[in-house]
Z-matrix of the N, CA and C atoms (Angstrom, degrees):
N
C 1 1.448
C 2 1.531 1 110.95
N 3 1.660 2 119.10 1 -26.61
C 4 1.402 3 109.53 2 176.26
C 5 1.008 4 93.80 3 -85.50
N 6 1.227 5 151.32 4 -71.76
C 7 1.450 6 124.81 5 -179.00
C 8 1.514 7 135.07 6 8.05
N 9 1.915 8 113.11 7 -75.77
C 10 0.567 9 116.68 8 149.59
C 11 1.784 10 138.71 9 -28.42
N 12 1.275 11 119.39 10 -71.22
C 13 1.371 12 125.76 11 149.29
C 14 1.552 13 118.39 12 -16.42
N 15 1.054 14 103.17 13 -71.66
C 16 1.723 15 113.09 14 178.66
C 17 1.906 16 116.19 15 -51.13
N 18 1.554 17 98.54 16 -41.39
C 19 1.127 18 107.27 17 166.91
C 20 1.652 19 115.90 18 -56.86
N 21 1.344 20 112.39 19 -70.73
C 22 1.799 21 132.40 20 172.68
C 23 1.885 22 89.19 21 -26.02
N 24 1.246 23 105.80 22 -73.22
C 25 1.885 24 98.73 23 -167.14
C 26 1.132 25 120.77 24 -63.18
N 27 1.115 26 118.85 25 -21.39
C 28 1.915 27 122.24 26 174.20
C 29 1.288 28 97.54 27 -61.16
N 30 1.435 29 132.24 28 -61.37
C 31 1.054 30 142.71 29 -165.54
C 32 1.321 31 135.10 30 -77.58
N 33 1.746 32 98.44 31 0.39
C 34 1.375 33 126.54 32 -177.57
C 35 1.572 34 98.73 33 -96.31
N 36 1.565 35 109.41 34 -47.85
C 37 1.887 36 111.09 35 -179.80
C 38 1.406 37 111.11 36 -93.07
N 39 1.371 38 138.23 37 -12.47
C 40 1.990 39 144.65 38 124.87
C 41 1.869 40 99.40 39 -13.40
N 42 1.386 41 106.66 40 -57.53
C 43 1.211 42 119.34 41 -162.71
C 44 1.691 43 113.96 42 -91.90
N 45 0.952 44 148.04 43 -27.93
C 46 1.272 45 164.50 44 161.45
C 47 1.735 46 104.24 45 -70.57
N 48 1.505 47 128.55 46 -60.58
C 49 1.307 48 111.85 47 139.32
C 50 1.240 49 153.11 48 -27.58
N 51 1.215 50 118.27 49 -36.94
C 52 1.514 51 137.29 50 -163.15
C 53 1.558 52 81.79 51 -90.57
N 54 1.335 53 140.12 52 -66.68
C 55 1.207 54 162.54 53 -121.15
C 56 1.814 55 79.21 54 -82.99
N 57 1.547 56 116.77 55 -68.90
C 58 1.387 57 135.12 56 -152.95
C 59 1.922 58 87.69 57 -58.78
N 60 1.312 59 90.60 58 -38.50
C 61 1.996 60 95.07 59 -158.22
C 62 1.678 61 96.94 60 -82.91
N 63 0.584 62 145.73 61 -55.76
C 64 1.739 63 142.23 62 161.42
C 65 1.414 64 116.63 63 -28.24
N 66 1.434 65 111.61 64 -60.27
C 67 1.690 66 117.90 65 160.89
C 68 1.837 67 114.89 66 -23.81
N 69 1.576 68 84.82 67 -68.46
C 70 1.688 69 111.64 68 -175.22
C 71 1.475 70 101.24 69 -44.23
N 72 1.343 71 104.31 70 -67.65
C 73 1.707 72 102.54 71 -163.97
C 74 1.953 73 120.21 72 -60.35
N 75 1.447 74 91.80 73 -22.84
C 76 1.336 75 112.51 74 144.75
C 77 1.387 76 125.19 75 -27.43
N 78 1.316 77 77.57 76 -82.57
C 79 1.913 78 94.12 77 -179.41
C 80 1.611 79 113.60 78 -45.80
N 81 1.710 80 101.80 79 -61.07
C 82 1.537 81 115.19 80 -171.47
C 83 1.504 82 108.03 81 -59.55
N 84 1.430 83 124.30 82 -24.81
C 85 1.819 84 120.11 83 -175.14
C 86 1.554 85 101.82 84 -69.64
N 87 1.271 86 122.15 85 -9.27
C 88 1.554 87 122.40 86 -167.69
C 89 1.696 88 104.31 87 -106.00
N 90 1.410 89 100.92 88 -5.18
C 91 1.671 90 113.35 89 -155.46
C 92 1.564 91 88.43 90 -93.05
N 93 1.448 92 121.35 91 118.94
C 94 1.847 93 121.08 92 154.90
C 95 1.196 94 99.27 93 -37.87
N 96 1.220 95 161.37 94 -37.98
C 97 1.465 96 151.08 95 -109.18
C 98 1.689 97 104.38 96 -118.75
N 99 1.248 98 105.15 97 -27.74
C 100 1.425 99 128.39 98 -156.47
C 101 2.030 100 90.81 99 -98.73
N 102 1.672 101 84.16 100 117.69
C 103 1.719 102 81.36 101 179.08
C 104 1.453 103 139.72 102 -68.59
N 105 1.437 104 152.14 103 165.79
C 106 1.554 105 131.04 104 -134.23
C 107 1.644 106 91.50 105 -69.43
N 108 1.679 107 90.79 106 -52.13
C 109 1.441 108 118.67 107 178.66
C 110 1.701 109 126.93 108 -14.79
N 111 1.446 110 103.57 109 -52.54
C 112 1.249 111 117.37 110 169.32
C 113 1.787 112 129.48 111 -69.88
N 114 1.421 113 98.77 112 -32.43
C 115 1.305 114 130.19 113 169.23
C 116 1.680 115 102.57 114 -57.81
N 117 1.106 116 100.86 115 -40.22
C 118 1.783 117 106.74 116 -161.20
C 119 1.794 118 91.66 117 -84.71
N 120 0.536 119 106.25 118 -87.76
C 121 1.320 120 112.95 119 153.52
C 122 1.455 121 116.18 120 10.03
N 123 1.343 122 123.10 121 -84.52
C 124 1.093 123 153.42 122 143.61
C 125 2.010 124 104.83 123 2.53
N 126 1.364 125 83.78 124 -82.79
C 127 1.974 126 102.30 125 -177.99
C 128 1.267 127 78.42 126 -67.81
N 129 1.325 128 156.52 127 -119.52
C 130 1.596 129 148.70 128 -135.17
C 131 1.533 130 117.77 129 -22.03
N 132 1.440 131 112.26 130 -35.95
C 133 1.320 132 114.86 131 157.30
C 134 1.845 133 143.28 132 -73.25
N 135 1.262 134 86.74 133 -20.71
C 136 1.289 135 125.65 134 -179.66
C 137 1.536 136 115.85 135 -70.35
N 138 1.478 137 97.45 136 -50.59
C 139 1.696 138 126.21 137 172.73
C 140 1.194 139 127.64 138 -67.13
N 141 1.408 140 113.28 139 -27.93
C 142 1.525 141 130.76 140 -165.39
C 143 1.855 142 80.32 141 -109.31
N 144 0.975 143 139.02 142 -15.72
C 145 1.307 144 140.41 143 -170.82
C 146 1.949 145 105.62 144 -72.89
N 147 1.524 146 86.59 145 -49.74
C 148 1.491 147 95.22 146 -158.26
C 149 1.383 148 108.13 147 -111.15
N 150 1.265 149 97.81 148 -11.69
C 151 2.081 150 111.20 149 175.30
C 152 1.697 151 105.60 150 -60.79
N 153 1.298 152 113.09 151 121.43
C 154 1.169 153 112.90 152 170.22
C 155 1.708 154 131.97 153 -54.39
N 156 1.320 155 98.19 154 -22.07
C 157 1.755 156 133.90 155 168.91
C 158 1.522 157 97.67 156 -70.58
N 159 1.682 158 111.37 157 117.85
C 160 1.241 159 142.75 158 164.97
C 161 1.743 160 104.17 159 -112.83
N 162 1.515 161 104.05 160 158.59
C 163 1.227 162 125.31 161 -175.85
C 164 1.730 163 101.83 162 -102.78
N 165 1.663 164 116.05 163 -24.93
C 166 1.656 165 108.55 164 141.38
C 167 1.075 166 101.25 165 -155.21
N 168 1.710 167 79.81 166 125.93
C 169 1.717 168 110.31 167 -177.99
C 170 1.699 169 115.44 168 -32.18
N 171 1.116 170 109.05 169 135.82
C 172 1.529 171 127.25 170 -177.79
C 173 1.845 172 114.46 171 -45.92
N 174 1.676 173 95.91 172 -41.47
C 175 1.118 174 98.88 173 175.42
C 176 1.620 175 144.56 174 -97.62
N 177 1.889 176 89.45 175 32.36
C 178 1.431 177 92.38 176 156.61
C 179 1.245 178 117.71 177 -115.45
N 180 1.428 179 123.10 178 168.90
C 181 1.706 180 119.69 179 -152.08
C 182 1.248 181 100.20 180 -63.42
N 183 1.300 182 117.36 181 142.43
C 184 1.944 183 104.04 182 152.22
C 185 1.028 184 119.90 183 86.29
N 186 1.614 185 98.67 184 -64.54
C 187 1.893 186 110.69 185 -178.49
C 188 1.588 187 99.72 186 -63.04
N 189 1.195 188 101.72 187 -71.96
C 190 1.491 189 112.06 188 -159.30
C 191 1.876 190 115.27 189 -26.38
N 192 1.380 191 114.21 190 -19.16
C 193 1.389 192 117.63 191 -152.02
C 194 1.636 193 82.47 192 -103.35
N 195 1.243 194 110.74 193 -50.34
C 196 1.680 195 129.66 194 -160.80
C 197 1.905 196 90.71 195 -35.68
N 198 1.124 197 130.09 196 -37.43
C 199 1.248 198 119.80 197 -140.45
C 200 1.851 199 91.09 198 -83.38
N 201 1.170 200 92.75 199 -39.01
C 202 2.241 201 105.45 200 -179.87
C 203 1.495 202 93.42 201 -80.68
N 204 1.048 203 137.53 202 -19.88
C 205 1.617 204 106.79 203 154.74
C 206 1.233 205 129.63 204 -50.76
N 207 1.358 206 89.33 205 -67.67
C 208 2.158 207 110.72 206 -173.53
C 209 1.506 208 117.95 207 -61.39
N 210 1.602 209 97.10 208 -45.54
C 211 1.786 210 108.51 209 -156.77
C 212 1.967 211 104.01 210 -85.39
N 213 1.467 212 106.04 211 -23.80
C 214 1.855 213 95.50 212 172.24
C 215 1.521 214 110.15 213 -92.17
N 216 1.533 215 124.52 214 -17.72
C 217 1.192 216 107.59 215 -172.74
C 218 1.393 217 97.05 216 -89.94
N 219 1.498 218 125.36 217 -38.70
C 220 1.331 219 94.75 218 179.11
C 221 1.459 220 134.33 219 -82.83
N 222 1.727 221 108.51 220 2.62
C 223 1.337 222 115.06 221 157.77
C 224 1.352 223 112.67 222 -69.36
N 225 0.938 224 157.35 223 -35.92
C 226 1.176 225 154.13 224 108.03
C 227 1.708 226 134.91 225 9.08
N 228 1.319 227 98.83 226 -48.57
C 229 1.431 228 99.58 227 170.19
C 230 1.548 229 97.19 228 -94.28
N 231 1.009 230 141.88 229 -30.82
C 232 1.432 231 135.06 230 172.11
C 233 1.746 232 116.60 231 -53.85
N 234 1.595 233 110.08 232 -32.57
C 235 1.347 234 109.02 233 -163.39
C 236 1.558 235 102.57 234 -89.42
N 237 2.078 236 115.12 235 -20.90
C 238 1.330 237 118.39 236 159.35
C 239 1.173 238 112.15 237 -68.95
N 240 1.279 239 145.69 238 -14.75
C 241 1.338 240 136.35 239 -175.29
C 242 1.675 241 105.20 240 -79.56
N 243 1.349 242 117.33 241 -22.26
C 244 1.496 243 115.98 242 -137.66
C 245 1.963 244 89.87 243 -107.03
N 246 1.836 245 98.06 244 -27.80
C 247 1.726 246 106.64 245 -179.35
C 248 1.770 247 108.66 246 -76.88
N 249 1.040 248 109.87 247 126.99
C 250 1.593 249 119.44 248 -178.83
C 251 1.671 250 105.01 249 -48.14
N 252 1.841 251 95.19 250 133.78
C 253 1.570 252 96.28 251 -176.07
C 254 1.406 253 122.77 252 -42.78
N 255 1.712 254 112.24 253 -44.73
C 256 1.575 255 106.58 254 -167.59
C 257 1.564 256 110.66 255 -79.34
N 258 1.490 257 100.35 256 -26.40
C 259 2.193 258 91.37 257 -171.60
C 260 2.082 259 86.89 258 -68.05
N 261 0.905 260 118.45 259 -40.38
C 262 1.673 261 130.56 260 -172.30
C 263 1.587 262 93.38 261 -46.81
N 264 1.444 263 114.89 262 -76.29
C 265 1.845 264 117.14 263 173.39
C 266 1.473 265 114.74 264 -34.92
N 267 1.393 266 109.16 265 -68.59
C 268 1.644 267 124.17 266 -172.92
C 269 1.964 268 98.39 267 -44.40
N 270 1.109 269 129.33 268 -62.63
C 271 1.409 270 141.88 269 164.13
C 272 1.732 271 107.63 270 -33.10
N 273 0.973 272 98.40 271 -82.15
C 274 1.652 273 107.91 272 -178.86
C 275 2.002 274 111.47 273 -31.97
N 276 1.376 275 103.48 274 -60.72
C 277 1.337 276 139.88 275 161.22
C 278 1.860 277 97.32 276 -25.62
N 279 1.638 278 94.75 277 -69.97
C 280 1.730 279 109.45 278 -160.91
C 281 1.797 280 88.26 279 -68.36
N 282 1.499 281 140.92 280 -32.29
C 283 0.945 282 114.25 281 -125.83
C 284 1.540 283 82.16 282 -114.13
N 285 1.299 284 129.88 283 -24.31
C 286 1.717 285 129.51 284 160.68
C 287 1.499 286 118.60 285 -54.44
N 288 1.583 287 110.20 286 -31.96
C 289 1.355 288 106.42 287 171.86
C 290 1.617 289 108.56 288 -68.92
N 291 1.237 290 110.72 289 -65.00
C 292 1.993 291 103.63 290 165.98
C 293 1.098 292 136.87 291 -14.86
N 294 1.460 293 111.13 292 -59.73
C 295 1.198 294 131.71 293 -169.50
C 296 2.380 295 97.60 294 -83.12
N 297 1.186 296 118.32 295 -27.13
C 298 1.292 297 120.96 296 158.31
C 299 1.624 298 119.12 297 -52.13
N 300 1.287 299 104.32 298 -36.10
C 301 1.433 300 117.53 299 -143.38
C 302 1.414 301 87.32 300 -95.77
N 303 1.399 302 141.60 301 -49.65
C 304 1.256 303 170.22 302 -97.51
C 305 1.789 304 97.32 303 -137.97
N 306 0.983 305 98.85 304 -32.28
C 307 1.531 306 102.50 305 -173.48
C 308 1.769 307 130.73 306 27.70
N 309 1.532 308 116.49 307 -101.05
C 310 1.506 309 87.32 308 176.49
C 311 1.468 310 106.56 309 -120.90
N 312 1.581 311 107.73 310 56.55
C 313 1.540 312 117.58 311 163.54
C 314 1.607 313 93.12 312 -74.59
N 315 1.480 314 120.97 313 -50.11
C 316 0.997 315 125.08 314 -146.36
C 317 2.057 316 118.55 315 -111.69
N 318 1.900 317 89.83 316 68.34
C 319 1.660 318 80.24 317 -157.87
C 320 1.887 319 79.70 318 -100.24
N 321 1.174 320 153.77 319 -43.71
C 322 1.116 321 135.05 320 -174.82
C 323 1.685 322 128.67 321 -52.00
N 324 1.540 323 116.45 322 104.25
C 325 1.368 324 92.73 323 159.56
C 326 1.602 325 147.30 324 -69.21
N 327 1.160 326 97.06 325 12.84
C 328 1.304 327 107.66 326 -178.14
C 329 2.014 328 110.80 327 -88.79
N 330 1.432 329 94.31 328 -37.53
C 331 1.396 330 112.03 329 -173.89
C 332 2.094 331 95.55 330 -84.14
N 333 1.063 332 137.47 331 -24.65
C 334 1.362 333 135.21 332 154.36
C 335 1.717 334 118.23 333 -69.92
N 336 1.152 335 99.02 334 -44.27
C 337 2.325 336 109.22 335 165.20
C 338 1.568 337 100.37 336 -39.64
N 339 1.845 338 95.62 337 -73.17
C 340 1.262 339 103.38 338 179.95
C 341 1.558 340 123.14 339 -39.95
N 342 1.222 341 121.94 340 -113.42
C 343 1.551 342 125.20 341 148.77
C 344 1.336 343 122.40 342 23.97
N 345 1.365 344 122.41 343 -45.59
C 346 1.567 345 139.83 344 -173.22
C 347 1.331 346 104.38 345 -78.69
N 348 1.763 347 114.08 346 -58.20
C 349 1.150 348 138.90 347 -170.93
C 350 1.348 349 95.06 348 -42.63
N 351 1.782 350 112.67 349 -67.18
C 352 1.332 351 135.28 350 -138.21
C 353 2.178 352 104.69 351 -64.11
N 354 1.969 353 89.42 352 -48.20
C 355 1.625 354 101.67 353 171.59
C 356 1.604 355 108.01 354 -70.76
N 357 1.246 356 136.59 355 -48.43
C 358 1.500 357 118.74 356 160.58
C 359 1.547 358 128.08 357 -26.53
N 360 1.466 359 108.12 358 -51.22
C 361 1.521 360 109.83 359 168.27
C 362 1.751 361 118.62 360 -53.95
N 363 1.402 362 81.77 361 -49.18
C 364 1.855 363 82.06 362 -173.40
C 365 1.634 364 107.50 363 -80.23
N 366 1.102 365 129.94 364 -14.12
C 367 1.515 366 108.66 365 159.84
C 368 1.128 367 116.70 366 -92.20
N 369 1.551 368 127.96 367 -20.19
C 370 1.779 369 110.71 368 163.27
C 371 1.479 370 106.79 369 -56.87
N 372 1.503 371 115.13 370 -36.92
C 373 1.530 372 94.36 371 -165.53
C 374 1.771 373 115.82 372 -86.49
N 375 1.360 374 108.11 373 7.31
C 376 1.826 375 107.21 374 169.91
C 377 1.566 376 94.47 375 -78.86
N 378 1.711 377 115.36 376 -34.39
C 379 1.801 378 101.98 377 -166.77
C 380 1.345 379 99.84 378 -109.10
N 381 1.554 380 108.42 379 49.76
C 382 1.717 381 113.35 380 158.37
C 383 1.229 382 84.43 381 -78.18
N 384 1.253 383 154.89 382 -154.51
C 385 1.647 384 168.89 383 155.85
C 386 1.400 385 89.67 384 68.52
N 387 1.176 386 164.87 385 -27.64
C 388 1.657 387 167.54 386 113.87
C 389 1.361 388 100.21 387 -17.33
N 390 1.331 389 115.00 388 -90.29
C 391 1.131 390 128.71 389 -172.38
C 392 2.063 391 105.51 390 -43.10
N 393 1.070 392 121.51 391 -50.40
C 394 1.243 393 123.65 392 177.24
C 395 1.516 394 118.01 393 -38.92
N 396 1.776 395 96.61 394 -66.73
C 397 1.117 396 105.74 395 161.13
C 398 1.306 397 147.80 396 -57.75
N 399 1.341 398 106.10 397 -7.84
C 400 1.715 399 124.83 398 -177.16
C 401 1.748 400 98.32 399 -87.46
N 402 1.634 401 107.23 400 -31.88
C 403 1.652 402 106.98 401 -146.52
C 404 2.061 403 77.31 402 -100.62
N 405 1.192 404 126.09 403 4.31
C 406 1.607 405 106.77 404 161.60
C 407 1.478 406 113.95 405 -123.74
């Protein structure tokens, strides 16, 4: 039964992390500082987030889900790897005060995923014309 338990809280601060680090990358896709790369990155995760198009279909048992476990969090941890440590801190930093400030507007992580996702898109797509110019 502690097991269990031990399991429940890992998966409680997995989740409270994920939540804090999504915010962040949030923050940093809007940040000049943060390279196009990461930005791109960023919306590719974002896309595959909210795209009704799976790599296996939803509606087979088990599998179907397996793919939105593995493939957004570690797009996710890939797109933190790729944002520079300090704009990444400074963000993280900015994005605990928010979420302080914000109190219990903001108890769903799904409705912060969302939301995050949604402003990632719209600031990759102001530094398409950046990005254009970077990729010739």
């Amino acid at each position: 039964m502690s097991n269990v338990l031990q399991l429940r809280e890992q998966v409680k601060q997995w989740a409270g992390a994920l939540k804090r680090d999504v915010h962040a990358v949030y923050l940093a896709a809007r940040d000049p500082r943060t390279p196009w790369y990461a930005k791109s990155l960023a919306l590719v995760v974002a896309a595959y987030a909210l795209s009704p198009i799976d790599l296996i279909p939803d509606f087979i048992p088990i599998l179907g889900y397996v793919d939105e476990l593995f493939i957004i969090p570690i797009g996710i941890a890939l797109t933190i790897r790729l944002i520079p440590a300090h704009v990444l801190e400074e963000h993280r930093a900015d994005g605990a005060v928010q979420f302080a400030a914000a109190g219990a507007r903001l108890k769903s992580p799904f409705t912060i995923l969302i939301g995050s996702l949604r402003s990632i898109n719209r600031a990759c797509s102001r530094d398409s014309d950046s990005l254009s110019f970077a990729l010739t």
